[in-house]
C-alpha positions in Angstrom: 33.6 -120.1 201.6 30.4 -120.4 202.5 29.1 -116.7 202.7 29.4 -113.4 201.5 33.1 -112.0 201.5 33.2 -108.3 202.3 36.6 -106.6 200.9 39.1 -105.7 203.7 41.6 -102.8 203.6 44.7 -103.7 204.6 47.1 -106.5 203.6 47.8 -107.3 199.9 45.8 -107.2 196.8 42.2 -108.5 197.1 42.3 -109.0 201.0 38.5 -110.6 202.0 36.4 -111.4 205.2 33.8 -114.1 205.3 32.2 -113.1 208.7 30.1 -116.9 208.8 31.0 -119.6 206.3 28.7 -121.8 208.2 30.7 -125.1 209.4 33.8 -123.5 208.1 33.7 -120.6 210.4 34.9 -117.3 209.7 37.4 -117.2 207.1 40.0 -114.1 205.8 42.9 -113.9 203.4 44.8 -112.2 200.4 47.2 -112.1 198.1 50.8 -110.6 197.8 52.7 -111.5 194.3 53.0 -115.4 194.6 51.8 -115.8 198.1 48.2 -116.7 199.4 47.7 -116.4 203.3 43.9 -117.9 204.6 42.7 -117.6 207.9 40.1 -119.7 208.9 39.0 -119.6 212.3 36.1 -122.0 213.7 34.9 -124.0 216.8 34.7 -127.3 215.3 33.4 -129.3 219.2 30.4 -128.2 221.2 26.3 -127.9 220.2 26.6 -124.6 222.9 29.7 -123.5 221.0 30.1 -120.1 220.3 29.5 -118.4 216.9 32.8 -117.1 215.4 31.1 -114.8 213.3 31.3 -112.9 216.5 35.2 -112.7 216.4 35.4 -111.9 212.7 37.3 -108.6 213.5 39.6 -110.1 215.9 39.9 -112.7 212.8 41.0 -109.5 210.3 43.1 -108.0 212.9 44.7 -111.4 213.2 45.2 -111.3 209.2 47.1 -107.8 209.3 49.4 -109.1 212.0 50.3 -111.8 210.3 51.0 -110.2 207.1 53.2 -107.9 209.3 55.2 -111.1 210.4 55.3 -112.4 206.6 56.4 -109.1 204.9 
């Protein structure tokens, strides 16, 4: 994913956070049984674009909200 995934309480077994992935943003998911969920959030247009390391926590908050919806 790009960089170092920090383990995330909260939703499903082995739930991660990648705070900068580089080009690939800022990238989250888990597991529950036989479902996979990743969340990848970037800003893919722009030199002055903003880094979305910055919203990484919005981007786990986003993950357990989601899970909420799924479960």
């Amino acid at each position: 994913w790009g960089g170092t995934p920090e383990p995330l309480d909260g939703p499903g077994e082995d739930a991660f956070l990648v705070r900068s992935g580089g080009d690939l943003g800022t990238t989250a998911g888990y597991r529950d049984g036989d479902t996979t969920v990743l969340l990848r959030y970037g800003i893919l247009l722009g030199e002055d674009a903003p880094d979305p390391a910055e919203q990484a926590d919005d981007v786990a908050d986003l993950l357990g909200a989601i899970d909420g919806r799924l479960g």
